[in-house]
C-alpha positions in Angstrom: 20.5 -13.1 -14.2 21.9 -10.8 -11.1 18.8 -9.2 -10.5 17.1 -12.7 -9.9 19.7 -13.8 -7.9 19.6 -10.5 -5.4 15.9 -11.6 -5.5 16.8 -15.0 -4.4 19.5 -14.0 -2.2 16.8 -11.2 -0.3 14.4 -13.9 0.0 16.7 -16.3 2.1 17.8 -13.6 4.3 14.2 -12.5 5.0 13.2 -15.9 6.0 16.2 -16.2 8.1 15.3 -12.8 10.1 12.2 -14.3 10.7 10.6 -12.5 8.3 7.3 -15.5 8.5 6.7 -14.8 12.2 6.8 -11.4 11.7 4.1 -11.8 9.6 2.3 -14.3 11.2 1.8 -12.0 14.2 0.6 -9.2 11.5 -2.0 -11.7 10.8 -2.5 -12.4 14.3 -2.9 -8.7 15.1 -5.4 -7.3 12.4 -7.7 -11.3 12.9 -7.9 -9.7 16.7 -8.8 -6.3 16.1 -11.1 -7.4 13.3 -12.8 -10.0 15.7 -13.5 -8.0 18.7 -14.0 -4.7 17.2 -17.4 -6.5 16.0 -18.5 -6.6 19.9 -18.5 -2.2 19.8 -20.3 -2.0 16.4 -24.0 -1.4 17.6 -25.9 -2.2 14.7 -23.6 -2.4 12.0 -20.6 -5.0 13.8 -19.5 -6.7 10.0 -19.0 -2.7 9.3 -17.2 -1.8 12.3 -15.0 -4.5 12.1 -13.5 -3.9 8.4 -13.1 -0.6 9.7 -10.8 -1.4 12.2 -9.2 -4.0 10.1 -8.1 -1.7 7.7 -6.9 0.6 10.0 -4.6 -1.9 11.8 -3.1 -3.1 8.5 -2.4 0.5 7.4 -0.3 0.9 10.8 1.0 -2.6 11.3 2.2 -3.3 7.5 4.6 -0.1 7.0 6.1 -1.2 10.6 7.2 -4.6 8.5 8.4 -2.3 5.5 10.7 -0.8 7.8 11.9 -4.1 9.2 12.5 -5.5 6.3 14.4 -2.9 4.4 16.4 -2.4 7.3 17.4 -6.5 7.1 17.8 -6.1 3.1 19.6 -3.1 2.9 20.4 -0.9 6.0 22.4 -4.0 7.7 24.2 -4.5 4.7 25.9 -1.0 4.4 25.8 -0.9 8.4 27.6 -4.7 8.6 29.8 -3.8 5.8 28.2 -6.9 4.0 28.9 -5.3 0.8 32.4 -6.0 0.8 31.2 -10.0 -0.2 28.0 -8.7 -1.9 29.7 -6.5 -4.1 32.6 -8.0 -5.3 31.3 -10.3 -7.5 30.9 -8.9 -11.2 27.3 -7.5 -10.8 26.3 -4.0 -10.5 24.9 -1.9 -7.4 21.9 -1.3 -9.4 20.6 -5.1 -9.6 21.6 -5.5 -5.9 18.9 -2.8 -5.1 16.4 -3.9 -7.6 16.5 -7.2 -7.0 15.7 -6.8 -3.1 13.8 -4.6 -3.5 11.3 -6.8 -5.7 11.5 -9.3 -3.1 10.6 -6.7 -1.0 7.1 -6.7 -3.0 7.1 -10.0 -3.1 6.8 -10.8 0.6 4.5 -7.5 0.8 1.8 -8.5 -1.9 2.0 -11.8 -0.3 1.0 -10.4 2.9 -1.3 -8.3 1.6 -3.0 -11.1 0.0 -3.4 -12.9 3.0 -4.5 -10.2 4.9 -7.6 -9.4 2.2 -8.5 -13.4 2.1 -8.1 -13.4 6.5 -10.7 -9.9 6.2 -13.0 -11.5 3.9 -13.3 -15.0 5.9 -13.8 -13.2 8.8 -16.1 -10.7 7.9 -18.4 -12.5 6.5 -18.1 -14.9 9.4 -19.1 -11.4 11.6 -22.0 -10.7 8.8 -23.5 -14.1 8.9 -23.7 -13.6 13.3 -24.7 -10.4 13.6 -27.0 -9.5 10.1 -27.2 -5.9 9.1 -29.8 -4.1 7.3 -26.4 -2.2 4.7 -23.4 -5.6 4.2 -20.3 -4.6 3.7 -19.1 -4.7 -0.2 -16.8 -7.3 -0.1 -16.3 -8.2 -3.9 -15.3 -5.5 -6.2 -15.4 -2.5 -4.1 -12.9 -4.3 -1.4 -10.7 -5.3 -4.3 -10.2 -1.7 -5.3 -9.5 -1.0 -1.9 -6.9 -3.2 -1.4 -5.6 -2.4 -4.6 -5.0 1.7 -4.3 -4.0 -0.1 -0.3 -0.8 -1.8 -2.2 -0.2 1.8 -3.9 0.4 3.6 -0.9 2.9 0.7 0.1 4.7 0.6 -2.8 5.1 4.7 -1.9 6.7 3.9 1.3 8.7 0.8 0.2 10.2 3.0 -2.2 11.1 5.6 0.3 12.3 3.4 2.5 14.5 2.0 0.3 15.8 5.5 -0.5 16.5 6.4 3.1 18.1 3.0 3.7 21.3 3.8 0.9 21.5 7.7 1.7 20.9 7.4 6.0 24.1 7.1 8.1 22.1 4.8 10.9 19.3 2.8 10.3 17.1 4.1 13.0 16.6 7.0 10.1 14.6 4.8 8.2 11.8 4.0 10.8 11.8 7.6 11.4 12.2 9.4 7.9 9.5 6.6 6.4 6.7 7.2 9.4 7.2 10.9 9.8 6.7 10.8 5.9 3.6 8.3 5.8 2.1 10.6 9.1 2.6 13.8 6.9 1.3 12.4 3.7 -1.5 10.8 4.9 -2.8 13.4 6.8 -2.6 17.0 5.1 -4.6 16.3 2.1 -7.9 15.7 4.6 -6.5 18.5 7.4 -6.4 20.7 3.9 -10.0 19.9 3.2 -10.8 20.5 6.7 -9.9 24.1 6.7 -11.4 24.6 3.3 -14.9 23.5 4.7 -14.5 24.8 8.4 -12.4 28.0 8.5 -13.2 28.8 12.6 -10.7 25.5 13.2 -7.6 28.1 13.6 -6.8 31.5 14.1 -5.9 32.3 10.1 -6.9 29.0 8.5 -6.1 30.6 5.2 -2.6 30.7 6.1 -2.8 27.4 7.0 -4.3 26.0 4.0 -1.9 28.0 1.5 1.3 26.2 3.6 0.1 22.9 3.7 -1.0 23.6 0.1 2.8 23.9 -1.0 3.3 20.3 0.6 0.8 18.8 -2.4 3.9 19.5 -5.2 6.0 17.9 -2.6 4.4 14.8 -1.4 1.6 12.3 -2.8 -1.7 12.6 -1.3 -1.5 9.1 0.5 -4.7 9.9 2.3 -6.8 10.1 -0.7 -5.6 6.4 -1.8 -7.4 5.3 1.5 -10.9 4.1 -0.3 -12.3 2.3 2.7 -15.8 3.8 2.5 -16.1 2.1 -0.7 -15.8 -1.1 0.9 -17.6 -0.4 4.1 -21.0 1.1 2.0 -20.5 -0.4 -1.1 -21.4 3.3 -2.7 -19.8 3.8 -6.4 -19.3 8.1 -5.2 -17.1 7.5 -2.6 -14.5 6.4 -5.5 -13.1 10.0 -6.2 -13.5 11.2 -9.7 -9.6 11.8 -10.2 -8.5 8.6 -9.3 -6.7 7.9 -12.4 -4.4 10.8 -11.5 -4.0 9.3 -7.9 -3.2 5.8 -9.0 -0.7 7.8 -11.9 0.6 10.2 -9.8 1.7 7.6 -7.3 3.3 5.5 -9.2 5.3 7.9 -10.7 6.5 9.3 -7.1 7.5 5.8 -6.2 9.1 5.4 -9.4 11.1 8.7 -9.0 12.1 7.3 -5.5 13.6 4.5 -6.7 15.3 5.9 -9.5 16.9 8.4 -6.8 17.6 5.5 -4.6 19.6 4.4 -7.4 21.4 7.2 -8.3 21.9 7.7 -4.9 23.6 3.7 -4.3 25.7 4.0 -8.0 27.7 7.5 -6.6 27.7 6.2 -3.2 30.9 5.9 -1.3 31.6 3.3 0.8 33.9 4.0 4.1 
């Protein structure tokens, strides 16, 4: 099947960039942050520490998206690797599916190993330092980590999409962080204005521009659910997350389905 063998074929040359020590040190990074950030929690270390462990995986992981998809596919429109890749009888389209599910692969991989590393280790930090509210670490933290793989399968998908239309591949670490800053921050600067209007000069200006960016972008803010994890309170699970969790996988869907349109009219210098 071409598509499992683009799968195969992405797999060897992620290992060969390194792709295991890159994520080693992503697991280095977030067991460090999680570990010391106990020492500044007060009361409430186990608390503090998740926290900051969630925060460093949401920066650290989309740094490896970028990495990778730049390996996968950037270099191999940049190297002119295409000229081997594509002459055998398959089409462009399972070239770009098939790396880009090993591109999940390796990333629910490391995702999994990051939610086992925060578990062991805050319940390591719970058992030291008691505290009077323990984190939620079984259901609640699983729903976390799960709408936490949603916003990565977002920016995968983008990046993908900027890696077959971009002329350099610098593009991609810039298109897919200015778009992660943007969509993860106006849904709560939005809310912000709504509920504090002396913020800015004419905040209802503000909030009716950044409104218009709500039919443009996914609300990737709103799929971070780390307060359900941290208090273990069934509210702070918003009451439209089924139109979240379906509005975002349609976006990534429609990304990828551009990114293919995009590869199969794409002309090659």
């Amino acid at each position: 099947m071409p598509i499992f063998r683009d799968f195969l074929t992405a797999l060897r040359l992620a290992l060969k960039a390194k792709f295991a020590w890159m994520a080693a040190g992503v697991l280095l990074v977030v067991a460090l942050a999680t570990g010391l950030s106990a020492y500044f929690g007060g009361r409430q270390p186990a608390t503090v520490a998740l926290d900051v462990g969630v925060s460093t995986m949401r920066l650290l992981v989309p740094l490896l998206i970028v990495l990778l998809v730049q390996e996968l596919l950037s270099r191999e429109f940049d190297k002119r690797y295409y000229l081997n890749s594509l002459t055998y009888p398959r089409g462009r389209r399972s070239l770009l599916l098939g790396r880009f599910a090993a591109l999940l692969a390796m990333l629910l991989g490391l995702l999994l190993a990051l939610g086992l590393l925060q578990i062991g280790l805050v319940q390591f930090i719970g058992g030291i330092y008691p505290q009077a509210t323990p984190v939620a670490m079984g259901q609640p933290y699983l729903i976390v980590m799960a709408f936490m793989a949603l916003d990565l399968l977002v920016l995968a998908a983008l990046a993908t999409l900027l890696a077959v239309v971009a002329s350099t591949p610098s593009f991609v670490l810039i298109g897919t962080f200015g778009f992660m800053l943007v969509a993860r921050s106006y849904g709560a600067i939005v809310e912000l204005l709504s509920s504090n209007a002396g913020v800015v000069v004419n905040a209802e200006g503000y909030r009716a521009s950044l409104g218009v960016l709500g039919y443009l972008l996914p609300d990737l803010g709103a799929l971070d659910l780390r307060m359900l994890a941290l208090y273990g309170k069934p509210e702070f699970l918003p009451a439209d997350w089924p139109w979240l969790l379906l509005s975002s996988l349609a976006y990534a869907f429609a990304l990828m389905a551009l990114a293919v349109w995009a590869l199969q009219r794409k002309r090659f210098a």
